[in-house]
C-alpha positions in Angstrom: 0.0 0.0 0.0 1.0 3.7 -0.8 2.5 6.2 1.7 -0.9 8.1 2.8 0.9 11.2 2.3 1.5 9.9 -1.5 -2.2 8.7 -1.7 -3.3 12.4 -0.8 -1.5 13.9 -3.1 -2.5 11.5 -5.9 -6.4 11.9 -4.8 -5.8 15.8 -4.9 -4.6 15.6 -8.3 -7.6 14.0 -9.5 -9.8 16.2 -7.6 -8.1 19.1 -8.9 -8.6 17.9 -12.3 -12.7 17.1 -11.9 -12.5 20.9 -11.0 -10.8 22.5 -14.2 -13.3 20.0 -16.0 -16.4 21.2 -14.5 -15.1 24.8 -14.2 -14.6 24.5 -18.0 -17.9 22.6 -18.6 -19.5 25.6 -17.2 -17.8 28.8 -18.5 -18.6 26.9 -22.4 -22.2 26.8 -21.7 -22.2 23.0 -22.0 -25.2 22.7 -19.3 -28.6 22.3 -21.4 -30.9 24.1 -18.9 -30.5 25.8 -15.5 -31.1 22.3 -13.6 -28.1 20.9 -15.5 -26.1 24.1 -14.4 -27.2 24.3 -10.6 -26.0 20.2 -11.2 -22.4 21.5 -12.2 -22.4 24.1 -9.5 -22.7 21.8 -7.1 -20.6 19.3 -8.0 -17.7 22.2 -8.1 -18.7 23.3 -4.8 -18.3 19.9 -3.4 -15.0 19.2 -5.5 -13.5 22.6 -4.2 -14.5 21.9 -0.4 -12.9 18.0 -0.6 -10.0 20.1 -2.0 -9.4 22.4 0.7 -10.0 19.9 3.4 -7.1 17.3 1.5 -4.9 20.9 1.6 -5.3 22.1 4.9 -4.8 18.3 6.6 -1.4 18.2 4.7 -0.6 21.2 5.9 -0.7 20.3 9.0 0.6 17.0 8.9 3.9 18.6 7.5 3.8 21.0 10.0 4.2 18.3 12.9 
């Protein structure tokens, strides 16, 4: 099994990823109607919170 520290990263790197997709599904007007967008908005919400929770616990496992 991976270092967790490695695994974090690796799962952040996806996560990040899902964000500039959605982000760039959104600013190209790919949602069909307003239900599809709020759909997109929330799923980036979501993606960005699971970011900065991976973030902050790294930072403060490298700070111990």
């Amino acid at each position: 099994m991976a270092d967790p520290t490695t695994f974090a990263y690796a799962i952040l790197k996806a996560i990040q990823s899902r964000i500039e997709l959605t982000q760039n599904a959104i600013l190209q007007g790919s949602p069909k109607n307003f239900e599809n967008y709020r759909q997109l908005v929330g799923e980036l919400k979501g993606l960005e919170f699971s970011e900065q929770e991976i973030k902050e616990i790294l930072q403060s496992s490298e700070e111990e």
